[in-house]
N, C-alpha and C positions, 0 to 999 in steps of 0.2 A: 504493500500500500504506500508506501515509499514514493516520493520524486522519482519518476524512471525517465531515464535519457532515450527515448525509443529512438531506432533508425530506422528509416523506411526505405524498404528498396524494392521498385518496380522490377519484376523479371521481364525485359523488355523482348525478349525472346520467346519468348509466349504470347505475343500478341503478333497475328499473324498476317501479315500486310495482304492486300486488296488489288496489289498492281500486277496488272495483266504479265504473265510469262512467256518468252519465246517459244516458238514450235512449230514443228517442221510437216504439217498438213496442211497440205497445199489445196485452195479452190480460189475461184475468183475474185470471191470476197473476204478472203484474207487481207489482200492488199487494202483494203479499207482497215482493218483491224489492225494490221502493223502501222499505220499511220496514225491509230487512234482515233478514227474517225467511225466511233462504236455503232451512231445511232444507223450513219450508213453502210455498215457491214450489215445489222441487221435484216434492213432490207434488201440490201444483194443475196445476203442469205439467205432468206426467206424465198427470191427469188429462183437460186439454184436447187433447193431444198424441193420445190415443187416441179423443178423441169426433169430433176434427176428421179423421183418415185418411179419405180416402175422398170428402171432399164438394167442389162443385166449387168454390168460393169456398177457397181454400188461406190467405189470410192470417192468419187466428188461429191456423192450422198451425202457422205460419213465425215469427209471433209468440212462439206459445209455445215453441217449440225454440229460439230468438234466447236469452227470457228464463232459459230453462232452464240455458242454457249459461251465463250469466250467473253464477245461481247457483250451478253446478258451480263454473265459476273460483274465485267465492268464497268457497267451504267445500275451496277446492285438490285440486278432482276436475280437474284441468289438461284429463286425458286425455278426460274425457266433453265437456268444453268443447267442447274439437276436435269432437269428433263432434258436437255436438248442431249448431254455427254449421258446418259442414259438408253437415250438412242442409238447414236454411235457407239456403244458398247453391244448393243444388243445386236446392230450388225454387223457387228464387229469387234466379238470377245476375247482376242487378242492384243487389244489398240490397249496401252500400259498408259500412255497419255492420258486418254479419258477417263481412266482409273483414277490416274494421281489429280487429273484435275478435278472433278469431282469430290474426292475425298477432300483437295483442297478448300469445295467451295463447303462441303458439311463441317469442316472444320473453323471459314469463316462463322457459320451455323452455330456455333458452339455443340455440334451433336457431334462428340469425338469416336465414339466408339463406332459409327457410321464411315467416318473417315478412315478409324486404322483398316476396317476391314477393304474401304476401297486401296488403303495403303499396300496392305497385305496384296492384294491381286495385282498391284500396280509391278512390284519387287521381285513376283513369283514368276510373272511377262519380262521384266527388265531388272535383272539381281544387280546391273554394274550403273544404276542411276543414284549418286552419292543425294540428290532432292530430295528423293523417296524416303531415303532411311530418315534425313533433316526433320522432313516433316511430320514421320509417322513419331518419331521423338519427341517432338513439341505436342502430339494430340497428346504422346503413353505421358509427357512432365503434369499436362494439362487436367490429366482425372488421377495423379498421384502416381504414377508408377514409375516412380522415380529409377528403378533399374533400368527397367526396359529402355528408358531415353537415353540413359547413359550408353546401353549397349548401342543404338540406334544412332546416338551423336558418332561414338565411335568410329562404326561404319564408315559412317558419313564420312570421315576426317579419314578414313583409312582411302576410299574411293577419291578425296579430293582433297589433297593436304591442304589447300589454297582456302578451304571454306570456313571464312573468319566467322560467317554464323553459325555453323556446329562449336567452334571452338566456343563463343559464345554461349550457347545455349547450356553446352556439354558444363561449364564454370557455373552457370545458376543453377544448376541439377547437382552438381558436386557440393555447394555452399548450402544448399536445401536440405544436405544427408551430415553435414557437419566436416567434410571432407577439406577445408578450407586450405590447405597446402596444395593442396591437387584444382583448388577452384580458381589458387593464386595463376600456379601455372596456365590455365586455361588459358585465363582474360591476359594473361602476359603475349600468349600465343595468339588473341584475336585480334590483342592491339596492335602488336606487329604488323598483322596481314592488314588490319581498318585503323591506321593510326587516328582517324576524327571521329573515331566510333566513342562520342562521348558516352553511353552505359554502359561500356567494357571498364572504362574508368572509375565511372558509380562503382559498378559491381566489385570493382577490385579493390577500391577504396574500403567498400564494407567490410569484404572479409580481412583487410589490412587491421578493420576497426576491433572488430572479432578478435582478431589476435594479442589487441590489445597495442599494437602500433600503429600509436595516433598520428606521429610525423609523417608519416609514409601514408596513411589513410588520408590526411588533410591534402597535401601535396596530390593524390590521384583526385580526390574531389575539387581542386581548384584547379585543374586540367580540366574535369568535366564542365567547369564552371566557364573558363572559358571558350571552349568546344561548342554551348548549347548555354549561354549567358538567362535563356529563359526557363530553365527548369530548375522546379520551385526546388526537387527531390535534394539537385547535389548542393544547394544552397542550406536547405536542410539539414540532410547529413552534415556538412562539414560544419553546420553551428554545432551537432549533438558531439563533433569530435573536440571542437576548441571546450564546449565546458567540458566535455571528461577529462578533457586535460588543466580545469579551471581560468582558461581565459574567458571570462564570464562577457568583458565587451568585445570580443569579436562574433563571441554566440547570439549574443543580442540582435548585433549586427545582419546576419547570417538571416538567422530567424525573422527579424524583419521583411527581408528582400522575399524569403519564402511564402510571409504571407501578403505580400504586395503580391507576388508574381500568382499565388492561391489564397486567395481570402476564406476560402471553403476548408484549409488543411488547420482543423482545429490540433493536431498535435504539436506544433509550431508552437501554435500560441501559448500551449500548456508548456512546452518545453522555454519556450523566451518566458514563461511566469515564474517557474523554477529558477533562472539565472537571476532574472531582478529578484527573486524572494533571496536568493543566496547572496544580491550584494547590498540587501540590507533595502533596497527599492520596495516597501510595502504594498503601497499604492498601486503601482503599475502591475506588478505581481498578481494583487485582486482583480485586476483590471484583466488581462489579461486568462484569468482561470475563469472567471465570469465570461467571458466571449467563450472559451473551449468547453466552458458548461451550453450554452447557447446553440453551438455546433453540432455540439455530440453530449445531448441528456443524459445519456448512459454510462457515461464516461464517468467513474468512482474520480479517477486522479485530480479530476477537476475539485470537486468535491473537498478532497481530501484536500487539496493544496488551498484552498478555502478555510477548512479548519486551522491548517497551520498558520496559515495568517491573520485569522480573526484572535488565534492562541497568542501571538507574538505583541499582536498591538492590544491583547487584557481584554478582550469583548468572549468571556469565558460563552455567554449564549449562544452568540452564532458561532462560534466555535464547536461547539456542543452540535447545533442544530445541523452542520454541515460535515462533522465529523459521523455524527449518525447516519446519513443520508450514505455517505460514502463509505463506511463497511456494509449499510445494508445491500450496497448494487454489489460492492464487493464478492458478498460473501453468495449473491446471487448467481456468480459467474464460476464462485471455487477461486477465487481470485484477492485472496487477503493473505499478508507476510504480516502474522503476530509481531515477529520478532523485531520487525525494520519498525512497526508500528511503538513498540513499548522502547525504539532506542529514541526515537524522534526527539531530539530538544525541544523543539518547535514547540511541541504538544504538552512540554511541563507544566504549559498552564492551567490544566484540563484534568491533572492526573488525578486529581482529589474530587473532580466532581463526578456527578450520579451518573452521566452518561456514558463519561470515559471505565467506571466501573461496572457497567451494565452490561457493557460489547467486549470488554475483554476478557479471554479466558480467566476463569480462578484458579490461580497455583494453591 
């Protein structure tokens, strides 16, 4: 129940981009699709789709339903996607393309287990496409099976040592399982291959933080910081690494710019209330746990950091009042440290009253 320095880190890898892919099925109306000119593939599409029914030679069919779907995906006709790479598989259930695309668009879908199976078929068609294995890794990261992606990154980096997204990925699946030497290595090898890949940074920064080396965490998040000057994330982190390390005004600082860049990231705010409450800033401190109460109701630390403040400046009631409030969400979640609770200085001012008596175990 304790001030906690949370970090947050986006697994960027896991979200799985929308932009249309190379590929080599050829029809008419491809050449509108390699140009990006989606809405008119469609209808050339459409148009070849209806001259080809019927003939025996099916491949410009299959072609253009392939490209069609293509298109769909990227003007986010998700649903028509399916259908259309559906077709073309169905005349054609060896095309490993249609497979992985497909799988790729139910994995836009968030319906993962849809995707690994079109993964599975795509792999079984084409075992030496390093994509296949990428992506069926990011559905298996995406529903927990954190082995399987790791196996799947693997692959992937075996088939295409070049692919800084496996390495990537393969670093947030190692940092997920507590692997953090092996997650360092990763992101060392994605940054390599994508030096402006600001979330190999992030990421690497984290598990530097993990380690407990703040200098080397700080240093990879104001990389990121520069890289991508607008994300709130590495702004964030590197506030939570300057106070672990007690520079309390650069955290401030930090934390600022995070919730200018997210107004919305009430951990920010709790974490910049923590730093003013530890340099004696009362004020701002309330100020700022009352906005991450605000954000996030549920949120005990808000709560708690409320108590400790109303405890520091003698107002034993709302201390009392806000201290209750916050082991009860607590203790609702399995989520209360007796012990960080009874070291609290903050909270001496409390220790003799009924409420502070009431929520704590009795030895």
């Amino acid at each position: 129940m304790k001030p906690i320095l949370a970090t947050l880190l986006i697994l960027a890898g896991l979200l799985v981009s929308s932009a249309v892919l190379a590929e080599d099925h050829w029809s008419p109306c491809k050449e509108f699709v390699d140009k990006n000119e989606y809405d008119a593939a469609i209808r050339a599409c459409t148009g070849e789709i209806k001259e080809s029914k019927g003939k025996e030679d099916n491949r410009i069919l299959v072609a253009a339903l392939f490209n069609r779907g293509i298109a769909y995906q990227a003007t986010g006709d998700l649903d028509l996607a399916i259908l259309d790479y559906g077709k073309a598989i169905a005349l054609d259930s060896k095309n490993d393309k249609a497979f992985y695309r497909r799988g790729f668009v139910y994995q836009l879908k968030k319906e993962f287990t849809l995707a690994i199976i079109d993964y599975n078929n795509a792999i079984k068609l084409n075992p030496d496409a390093g994509s296949y294995y990428y992506y069926r890794g990011l559905a298996y990261q995406a529903i927990g099976n954190i082995n399987q992606a790791i196996t799947d990154y693997t692959k992937a980096v075996e088939l295409n040592a070049g692919d800084d997204k496996a390495y990537y990925s393969r670093a947030t699946a190692q940092q997920a399982k507590g692997n953090i030497e092996l997650a360092i290595s990763d992101y060392t090898k994605a940054i390599k291959l994508a030096p402006k890949n600001s979330e190999a940074y992030l990421g690497r920064g984290f598990a530097y933080q993990t380690k407990g080396n703040l200098a080397k965490a700080i240093s990879d998040y104001t990389k990121a910081v520069e890289l991508n000057p607008r994300d709130y994330k590495a702004f964030y982190n590197r506030g939570a690494a300057y106070q672990a390390g007690g520079n309390l005004d650069k955290a401030v600082s930090d934390y600022t710019k995070a919730v200018e860049l997210n107004p919305r990231d009430h951990k920010a705010y709790y974490n910049r209330g923590a730093a003013y409450q530890a340099k004696g800033n009362l004020d701002r401190a309330l100020s700022d746990y009352n906005v991450t109460a605000q954000l996030d109701p549920q949120s005990e630390f808000s709560y708690y950091g409320m108590a400790d403040v109303y405890s520091l400046k003698d107002n034993k009631e709302e201390a009392c009042k806000w201290f209750t409030k916050s082991v009860e969400l607590g203790l609702k979640k399995g989520n209360v440290d007796w012990g960080s609770i009874e070291k609290d200085p903050a909270l001496e001012n409390i220790h003799q009253m009924p409420c502070y008596k009431r929520v704590m175990p009795q030895k």
